[in-house]
C-alpha positions in Angstrom: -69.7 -96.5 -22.5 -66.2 -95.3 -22.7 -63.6 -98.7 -22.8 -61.4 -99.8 -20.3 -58.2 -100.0 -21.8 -55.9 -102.4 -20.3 -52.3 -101.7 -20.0 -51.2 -103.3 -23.1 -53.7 -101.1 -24.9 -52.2 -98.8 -27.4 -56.0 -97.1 -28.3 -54.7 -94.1 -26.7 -51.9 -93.6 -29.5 -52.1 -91.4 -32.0 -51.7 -93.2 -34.6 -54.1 -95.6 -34.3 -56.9 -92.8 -33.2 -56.4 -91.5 -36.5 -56.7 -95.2 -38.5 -59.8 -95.3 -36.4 -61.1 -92.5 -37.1 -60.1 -92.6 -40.9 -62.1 -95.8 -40.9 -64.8 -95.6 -38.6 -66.2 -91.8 -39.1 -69.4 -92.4 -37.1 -67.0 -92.7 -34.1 -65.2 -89.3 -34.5 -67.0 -87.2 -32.2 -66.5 -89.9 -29.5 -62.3 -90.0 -30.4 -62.7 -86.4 -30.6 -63.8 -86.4 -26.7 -62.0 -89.1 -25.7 -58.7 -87.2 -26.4 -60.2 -84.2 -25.1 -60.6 -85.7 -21.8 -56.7 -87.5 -22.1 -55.2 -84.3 -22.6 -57.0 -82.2 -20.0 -56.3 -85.1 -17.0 -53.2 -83.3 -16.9 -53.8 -79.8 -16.9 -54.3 -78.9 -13.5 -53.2 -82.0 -11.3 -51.5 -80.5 -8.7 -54.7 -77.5 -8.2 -57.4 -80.4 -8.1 -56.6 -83.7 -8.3 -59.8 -85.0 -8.0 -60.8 -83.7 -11.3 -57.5 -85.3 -13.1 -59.0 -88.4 -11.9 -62.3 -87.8 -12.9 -61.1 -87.0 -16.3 -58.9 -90.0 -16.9 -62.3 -91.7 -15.9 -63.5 -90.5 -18.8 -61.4 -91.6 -21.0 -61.7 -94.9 -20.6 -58.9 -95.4 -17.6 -59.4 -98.1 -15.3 -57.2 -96.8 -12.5 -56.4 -100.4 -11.5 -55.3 -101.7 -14.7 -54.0 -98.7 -16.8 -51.2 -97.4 -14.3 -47.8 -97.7 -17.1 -50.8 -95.7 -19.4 -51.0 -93.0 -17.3 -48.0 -92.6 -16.4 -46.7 -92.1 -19.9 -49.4 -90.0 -20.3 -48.1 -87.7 -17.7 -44.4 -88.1 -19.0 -45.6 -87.6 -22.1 -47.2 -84.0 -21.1 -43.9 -83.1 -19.8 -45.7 -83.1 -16.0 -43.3 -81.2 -13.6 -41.8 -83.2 -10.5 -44.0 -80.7 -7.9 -47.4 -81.4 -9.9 -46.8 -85.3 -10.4 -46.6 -85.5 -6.5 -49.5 -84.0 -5.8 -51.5 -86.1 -8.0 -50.1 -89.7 -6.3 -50.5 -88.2 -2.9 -53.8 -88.0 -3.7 -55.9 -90.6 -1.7 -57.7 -91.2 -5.2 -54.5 -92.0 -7.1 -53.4 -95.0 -5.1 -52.9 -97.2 -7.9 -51.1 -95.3 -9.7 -49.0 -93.6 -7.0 -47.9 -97.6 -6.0 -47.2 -98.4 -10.0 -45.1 -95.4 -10.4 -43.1 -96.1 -6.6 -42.4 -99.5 -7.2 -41.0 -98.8 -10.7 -38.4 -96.7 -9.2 -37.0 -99.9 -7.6 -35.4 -99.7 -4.3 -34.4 -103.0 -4.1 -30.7 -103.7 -1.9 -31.1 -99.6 -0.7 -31.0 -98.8 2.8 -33.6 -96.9 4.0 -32.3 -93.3 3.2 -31.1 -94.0 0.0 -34.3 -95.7 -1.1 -35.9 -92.1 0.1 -33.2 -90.2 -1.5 -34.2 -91.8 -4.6 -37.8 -91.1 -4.2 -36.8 -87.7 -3.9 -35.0 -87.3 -6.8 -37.9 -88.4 -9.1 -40.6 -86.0 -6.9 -40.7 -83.0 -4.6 -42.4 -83.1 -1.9 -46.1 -82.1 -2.0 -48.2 -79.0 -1.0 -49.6 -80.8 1.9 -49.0 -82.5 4.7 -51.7 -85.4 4.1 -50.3 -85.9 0.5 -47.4 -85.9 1.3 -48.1 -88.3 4.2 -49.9 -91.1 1.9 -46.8 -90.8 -0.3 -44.7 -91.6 2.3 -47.2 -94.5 4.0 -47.2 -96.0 0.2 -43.2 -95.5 0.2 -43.1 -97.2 3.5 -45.5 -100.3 2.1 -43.3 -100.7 -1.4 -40.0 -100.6 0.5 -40.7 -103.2 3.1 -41.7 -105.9 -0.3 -38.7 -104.8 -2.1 -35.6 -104.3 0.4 -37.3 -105.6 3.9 -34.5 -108.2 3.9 -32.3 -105.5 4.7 -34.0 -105.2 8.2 -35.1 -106.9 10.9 -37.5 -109.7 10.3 -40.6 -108.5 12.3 -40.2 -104.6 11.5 -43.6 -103.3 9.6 -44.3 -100.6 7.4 -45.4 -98.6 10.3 -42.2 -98.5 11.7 -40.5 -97.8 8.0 -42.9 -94.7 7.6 -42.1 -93.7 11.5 -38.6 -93.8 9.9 -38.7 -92.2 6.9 -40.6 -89.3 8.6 -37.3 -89.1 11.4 -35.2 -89.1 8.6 -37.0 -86.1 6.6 -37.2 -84.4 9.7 -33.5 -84.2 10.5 -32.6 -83.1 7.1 -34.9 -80.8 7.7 -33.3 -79.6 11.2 -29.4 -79.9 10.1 -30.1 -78.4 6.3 -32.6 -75.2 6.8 -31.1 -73.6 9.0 -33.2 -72.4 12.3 -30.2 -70.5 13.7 -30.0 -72.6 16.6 -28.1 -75.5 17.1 -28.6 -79.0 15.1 -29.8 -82.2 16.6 -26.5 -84.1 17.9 -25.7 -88.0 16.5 -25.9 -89.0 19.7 -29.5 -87.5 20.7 -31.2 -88.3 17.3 -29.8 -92.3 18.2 -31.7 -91.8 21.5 -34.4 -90.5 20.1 -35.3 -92.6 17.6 -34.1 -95.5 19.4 -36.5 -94.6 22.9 -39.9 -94.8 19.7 -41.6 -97.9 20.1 -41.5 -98.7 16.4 -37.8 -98.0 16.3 -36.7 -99.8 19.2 -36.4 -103.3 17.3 -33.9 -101.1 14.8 -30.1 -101.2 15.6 -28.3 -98.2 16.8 -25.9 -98.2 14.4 -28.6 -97.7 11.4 -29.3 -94.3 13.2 -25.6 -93.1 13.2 -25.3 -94.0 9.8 -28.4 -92.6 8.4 -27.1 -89.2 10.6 -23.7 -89.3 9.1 -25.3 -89.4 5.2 -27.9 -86.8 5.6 -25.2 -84.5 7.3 -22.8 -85.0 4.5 -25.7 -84.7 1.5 -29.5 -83.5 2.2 -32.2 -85.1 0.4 -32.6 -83.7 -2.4 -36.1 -81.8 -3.7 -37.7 -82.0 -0.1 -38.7 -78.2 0.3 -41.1 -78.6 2.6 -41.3 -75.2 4.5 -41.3 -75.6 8.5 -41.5 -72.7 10.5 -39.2 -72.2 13.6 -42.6 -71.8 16.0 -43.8 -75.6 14.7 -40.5 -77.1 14.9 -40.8 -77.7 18.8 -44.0 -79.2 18.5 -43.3 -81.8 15.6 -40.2 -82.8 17.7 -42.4 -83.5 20.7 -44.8 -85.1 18.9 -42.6 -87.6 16.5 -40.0 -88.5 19.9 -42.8 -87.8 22.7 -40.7 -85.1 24.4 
């Protein structure tokens, strides 16, 4: 059986696999494998996730327990921004994906600087549904650590409804369609006329507007083509 190692473990150093393996040499071939499966967990985590996981399994991760390990394991591996997202938008990764976004610390942000933020540490994934768990997880973390900031009965629901208005008009005032932008004045009514906006004040829309005009979010390269831009704005406003 391969251990769990908690997160104060340092079994996966390696220094102390050597002093184990200088001292124990029955146990070599096991080391041998264990650090075989550590350092191919990374290799191809944005092409198949599942098999990152699959491989930290082996290697004695317990998923719930080991997040700060595996973390530093990717950091470590010099993991690129695009290939890190993809692994925590994977439905598997959820413990780790709600470590690493509640270590970023969004505490006292307003809602579209806590997303800039988030943005600046990963790109957004390949795929919608990743990136869509991301951003439900995003929505979950932000409400415990800067929910004070808005209205007491507002839910993460309504943060991720949100977050995915605000991506959306950065989207539609920084890529250019060659048509005009969204005005101020129509995102407010927009947003304001959702259900799980309405409870939001209207001034909160202007000034999320006025800060994504002036500075788009940074790394979100999520590629929307002109002929599906219609139907995402009818679908997240009901138009």
């Amino acid at each position: 059986l391969h251990p769990n190692l908690d997160s104060n473990s340092d079994s996966n150093s390696d220094s102390d696999s050597d002093h184990i393996l200088q001292n124990y040499p029955a146990k070599k071939f096991y080391f041998t494998r264990l650090n075989y499966y550590k350092n191919n967990a990374i290799l191809k985590c944005s092409q198949n996730p599942n098999l990152s996981i699959n491989l930290l399994l082996k290697a004695g991760y317990n998923l719930n327990s080991c997040q700060n390990n595996i973390i530093e394991l990717f950091q470590k591996k010099n993991v690129s921004k695009k290939e890190l997202s993809c692994f925590l938008g994977f439905e598997k990764s959820k413990p780790i994906a709600i470590y690493y976004i509640e270590s970023l610390n969004f505490r006292d942000l307003r809602p579209d600087e806590a997303l800039r933020k988030l943005f600046e540490n990963l790109e957004s994934p390949s795929t919608n549904k990743a990136l869509q768990n991301l951003l439900r997880l995003f929505s979950q973390v932000y409400l415990e650590q800067a929910g004070h900031l808005l209205p007491s009965d507002i839910n993460a629901d309504s943060i991720h409804c949100l977050v995915n208005s605000m991506l959306f008009l950065n989207v539609d005032i920084h890529c250019g369609f060659g048509f005009p932008c969204t005005t101020k004045s129509k995102f407010i009514q927009r947003c304001h006329e959702m259900d799980l906006l309405a409870k939001l004040p209207r001034n909160l829309f202007a000034e999320i507007y006025d800060r994504i005009t002036l500075k788009p979010i940074a790394s979100f390269q999520q590629q929307i083509r002109r002929s599906e831009k219609k139907s995402i704005w009818q679908k997240l406003f009901n138009l």
